[in-house]
Residue frames relative to the residue before (quaternion, step in Angstrom):
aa qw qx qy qz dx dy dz
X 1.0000 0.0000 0.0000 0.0000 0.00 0.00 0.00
X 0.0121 -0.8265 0.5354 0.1736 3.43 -0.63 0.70
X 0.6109 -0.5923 0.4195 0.3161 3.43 -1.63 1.11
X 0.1653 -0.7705 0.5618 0.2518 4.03 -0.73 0.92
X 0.0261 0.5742 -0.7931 0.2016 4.08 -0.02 1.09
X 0.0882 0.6049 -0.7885 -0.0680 3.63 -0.99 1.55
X 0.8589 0.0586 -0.0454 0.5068 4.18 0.22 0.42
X 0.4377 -0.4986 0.6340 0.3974 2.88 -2.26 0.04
X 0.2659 -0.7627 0.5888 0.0283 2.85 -1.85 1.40
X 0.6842 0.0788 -0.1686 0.7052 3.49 1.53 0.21
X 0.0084 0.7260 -0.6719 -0.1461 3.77 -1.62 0.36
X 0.3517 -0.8711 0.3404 0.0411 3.06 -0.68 0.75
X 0.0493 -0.8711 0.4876 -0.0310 3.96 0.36 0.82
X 0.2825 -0.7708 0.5526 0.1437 3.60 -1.09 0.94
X 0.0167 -0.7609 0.6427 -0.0874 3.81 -1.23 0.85
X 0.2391 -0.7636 0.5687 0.1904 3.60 -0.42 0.96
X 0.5832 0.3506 -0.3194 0.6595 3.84 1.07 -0.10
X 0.0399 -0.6999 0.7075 0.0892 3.44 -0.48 1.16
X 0.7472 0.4198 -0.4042 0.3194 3.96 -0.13 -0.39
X 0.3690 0.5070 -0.5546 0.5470 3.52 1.74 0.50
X 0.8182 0.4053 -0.2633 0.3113 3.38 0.30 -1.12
X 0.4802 0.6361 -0.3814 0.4683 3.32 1.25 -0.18
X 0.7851 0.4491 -0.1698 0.3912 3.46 0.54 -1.16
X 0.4616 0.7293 -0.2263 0.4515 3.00 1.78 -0.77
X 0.6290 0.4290 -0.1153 0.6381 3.63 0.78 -1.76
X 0.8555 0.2863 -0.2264 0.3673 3.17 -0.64 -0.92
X 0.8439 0.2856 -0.2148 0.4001 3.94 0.66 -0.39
X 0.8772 0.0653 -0.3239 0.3483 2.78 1.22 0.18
X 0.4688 0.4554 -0.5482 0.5218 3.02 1.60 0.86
X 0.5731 -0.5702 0.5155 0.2838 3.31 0.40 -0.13
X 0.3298 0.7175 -0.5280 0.3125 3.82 0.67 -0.14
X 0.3188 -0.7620 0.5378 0.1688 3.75 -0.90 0.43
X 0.3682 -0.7224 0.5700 0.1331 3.33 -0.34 1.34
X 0.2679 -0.7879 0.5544 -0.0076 2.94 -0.88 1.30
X 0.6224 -0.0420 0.2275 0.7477 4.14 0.87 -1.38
X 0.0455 -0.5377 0.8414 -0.0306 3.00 -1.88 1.35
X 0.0152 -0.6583 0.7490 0.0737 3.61 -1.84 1.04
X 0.7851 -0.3847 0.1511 0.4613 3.23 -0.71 1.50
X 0.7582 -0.2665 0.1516 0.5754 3.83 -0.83 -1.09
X 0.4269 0.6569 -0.5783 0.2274 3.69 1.16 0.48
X 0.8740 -0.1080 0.2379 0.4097 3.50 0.20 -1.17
X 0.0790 0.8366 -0.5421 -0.0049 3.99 -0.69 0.36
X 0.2326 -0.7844 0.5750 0.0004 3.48 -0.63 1.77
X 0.2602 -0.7336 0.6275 -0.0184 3.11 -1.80 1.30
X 0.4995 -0.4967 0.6171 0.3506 3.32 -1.17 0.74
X 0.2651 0.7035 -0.6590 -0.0208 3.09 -1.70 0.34
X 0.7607 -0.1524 0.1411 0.6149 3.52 -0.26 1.50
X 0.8962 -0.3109 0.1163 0.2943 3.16 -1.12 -0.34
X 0.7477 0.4095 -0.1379 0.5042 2.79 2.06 -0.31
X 0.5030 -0.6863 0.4247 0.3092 3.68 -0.65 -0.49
X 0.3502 -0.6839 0.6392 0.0325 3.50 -0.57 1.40
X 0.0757 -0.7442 0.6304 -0.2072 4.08 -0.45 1.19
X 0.0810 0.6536 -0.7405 0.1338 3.71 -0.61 1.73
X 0.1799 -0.8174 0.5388 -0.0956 2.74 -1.41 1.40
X 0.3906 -0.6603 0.5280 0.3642 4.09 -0.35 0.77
X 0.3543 -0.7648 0.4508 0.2938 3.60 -0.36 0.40
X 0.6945 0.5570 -0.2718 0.3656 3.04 1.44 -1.01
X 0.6807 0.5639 -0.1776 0.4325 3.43 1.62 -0.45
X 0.5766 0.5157 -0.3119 0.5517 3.52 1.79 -0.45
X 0.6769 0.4411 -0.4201 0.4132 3.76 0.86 -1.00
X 0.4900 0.6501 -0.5161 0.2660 3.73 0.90 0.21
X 0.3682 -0.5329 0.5875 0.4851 4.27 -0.22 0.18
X 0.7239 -0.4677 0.4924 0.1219 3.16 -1.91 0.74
X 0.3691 -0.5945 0.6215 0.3522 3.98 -0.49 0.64
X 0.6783 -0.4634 0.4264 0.3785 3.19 -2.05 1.16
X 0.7136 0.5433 -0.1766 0.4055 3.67 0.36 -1.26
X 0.4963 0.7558 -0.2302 0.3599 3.48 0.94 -0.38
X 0.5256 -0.4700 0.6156 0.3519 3.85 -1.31 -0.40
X 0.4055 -0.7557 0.5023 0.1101 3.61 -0.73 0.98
X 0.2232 0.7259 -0.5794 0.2958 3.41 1.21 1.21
X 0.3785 -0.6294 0.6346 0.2404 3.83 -0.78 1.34
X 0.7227 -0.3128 0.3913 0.4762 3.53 -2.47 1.00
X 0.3278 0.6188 -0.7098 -0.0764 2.91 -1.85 -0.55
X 0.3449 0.6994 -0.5733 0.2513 3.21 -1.91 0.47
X 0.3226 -0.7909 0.5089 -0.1068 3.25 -1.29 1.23
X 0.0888 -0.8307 0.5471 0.0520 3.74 -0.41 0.55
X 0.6656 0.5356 -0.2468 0.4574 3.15 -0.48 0.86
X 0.5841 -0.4952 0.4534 0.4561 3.92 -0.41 0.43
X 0.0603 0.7645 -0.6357 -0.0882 3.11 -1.32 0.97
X 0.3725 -0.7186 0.5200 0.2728 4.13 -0.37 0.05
X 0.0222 0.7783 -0.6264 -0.0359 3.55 -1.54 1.52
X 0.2364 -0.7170 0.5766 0.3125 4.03 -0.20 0.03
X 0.0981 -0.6403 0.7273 0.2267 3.74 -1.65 0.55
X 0.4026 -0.5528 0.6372 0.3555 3.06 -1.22 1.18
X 0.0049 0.6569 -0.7506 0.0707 4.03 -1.57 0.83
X 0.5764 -0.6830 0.4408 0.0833 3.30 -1.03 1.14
X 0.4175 -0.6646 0.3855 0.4852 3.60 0.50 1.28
X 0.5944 0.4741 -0.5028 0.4112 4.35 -0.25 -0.97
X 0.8190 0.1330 -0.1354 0.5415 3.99 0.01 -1.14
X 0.4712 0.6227 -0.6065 0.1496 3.23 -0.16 1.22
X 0.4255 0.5911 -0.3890 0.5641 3.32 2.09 0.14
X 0.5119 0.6683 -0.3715 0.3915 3.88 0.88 -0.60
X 0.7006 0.5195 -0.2251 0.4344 2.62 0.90 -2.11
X 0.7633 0.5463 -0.1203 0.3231 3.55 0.66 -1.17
X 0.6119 0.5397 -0.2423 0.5250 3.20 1.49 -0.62
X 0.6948 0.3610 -0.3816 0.4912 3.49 1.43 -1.27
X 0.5321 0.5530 -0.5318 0.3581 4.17 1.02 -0.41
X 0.7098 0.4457 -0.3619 0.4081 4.21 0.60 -0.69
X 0.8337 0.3245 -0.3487 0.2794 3.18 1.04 -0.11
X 0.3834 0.6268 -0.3325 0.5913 2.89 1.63 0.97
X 0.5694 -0.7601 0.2565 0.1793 3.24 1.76 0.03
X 0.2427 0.7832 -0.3295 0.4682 2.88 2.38 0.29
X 0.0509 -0.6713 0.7302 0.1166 4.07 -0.70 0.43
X 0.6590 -0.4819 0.5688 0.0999 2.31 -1.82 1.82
X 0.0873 -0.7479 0.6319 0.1836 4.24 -0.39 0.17
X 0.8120 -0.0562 0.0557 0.5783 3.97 0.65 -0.77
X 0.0764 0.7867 -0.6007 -0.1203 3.84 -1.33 0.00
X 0.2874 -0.8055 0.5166 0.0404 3.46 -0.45 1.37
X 0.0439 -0.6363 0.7700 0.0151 3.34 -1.29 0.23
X 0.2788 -0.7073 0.6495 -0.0111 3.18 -0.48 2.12
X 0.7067 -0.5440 0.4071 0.1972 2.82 -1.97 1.06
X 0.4742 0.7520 -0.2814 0.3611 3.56 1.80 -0.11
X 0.2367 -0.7938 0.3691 0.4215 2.47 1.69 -1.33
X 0.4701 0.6010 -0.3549 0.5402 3.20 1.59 1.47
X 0.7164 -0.6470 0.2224 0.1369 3.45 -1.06 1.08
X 0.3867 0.6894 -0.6107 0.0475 4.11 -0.64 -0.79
X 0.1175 0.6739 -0.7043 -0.1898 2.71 -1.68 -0.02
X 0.5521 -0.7266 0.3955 0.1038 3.81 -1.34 0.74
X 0.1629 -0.8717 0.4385 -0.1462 3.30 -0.02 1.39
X 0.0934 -0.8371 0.5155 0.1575 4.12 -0.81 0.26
X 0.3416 -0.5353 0.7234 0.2710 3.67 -0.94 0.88
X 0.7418 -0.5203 0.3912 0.1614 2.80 -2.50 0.73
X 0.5487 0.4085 -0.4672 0.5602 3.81 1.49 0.12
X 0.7560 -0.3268 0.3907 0.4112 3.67 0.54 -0.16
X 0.5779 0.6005 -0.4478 0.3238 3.73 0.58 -1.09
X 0.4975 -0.6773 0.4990 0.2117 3.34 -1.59 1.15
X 0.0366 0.7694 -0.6301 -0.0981 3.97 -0.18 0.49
X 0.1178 -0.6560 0.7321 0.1407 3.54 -1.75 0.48
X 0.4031 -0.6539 0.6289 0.1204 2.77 -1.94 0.13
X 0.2435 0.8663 -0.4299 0.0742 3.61 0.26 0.54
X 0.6286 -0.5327 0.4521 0.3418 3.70 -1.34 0.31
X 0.2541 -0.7399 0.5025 0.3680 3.84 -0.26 0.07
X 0.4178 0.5783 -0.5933 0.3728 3.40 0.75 0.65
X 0.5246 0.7057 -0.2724 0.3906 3.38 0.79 -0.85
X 0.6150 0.0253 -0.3025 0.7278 3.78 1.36 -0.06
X 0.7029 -0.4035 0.4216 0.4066 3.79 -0.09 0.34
X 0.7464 0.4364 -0.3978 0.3069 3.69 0.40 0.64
X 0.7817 0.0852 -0.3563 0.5047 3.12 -1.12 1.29
């Protein structure tokens, strides 16, 4: 029997300053902010999926009796997400991160002959930008 997982439908990144990270996503990537809970947690559209920043200190708490039955979780420490960006607007993308004052940290040209370049949000997390050719898709 095989298992049908056709994707990721949510990734999840941790920031103890959520209203850096809030402003971050939403102003200057542009990312549409779906739900904000106070300093717990604040979800973004992304493409087809969902981009999920989380206070760490507030998720490793257990869940109130009365609550959703969502086990602790949480992570300290840099963690690393890729947006899949269409090779044409990945200079866009890049032009609107420098002028927002974002530094560029690295920019590869894979032996594929596909793009990225490497970028940090205000908790630190590592973000790219890449072509989705770059894993063989589309």
């Amino acid at each position: 029997m095989s298992i049908a997982i056709d994707g990721i439908l949510e990734t999840s990144l941790y920031a103890d300053d959520l209203d850096a990270a809030d402003a971050f996503y939403a102003d200057v990537l542009g990312l549409e902010r779906l739900t904000r809970v106070d300093s717990r947690h604040v979800f973004f559209r992304c493409g087809s999926g969902m981009l999920l920043i989380f206070n760490p200190a507030e998720t490793q708490k257990p869940p109130a009796s009365d609550a959703i039955a969502v086990p602790a979780h949480g992570a300290r420490g840099p963690g690393h997400a890729c947006f899949r960006v269409a090779g044409p607007a990945l200079d866009g993308v890049r032009q609107r991160l420098a002028e927002a004052g974002v530094t560029i940290e690295s920019e590869v040209h894979w032996p594929n002959g596909t793009r990225s370049f490497y970028f940090r949000d205000p908790a630190g997390n590592s973000l790219e930008c890449a072509e989705p050719a770059l894993w063989g898709l589309e």
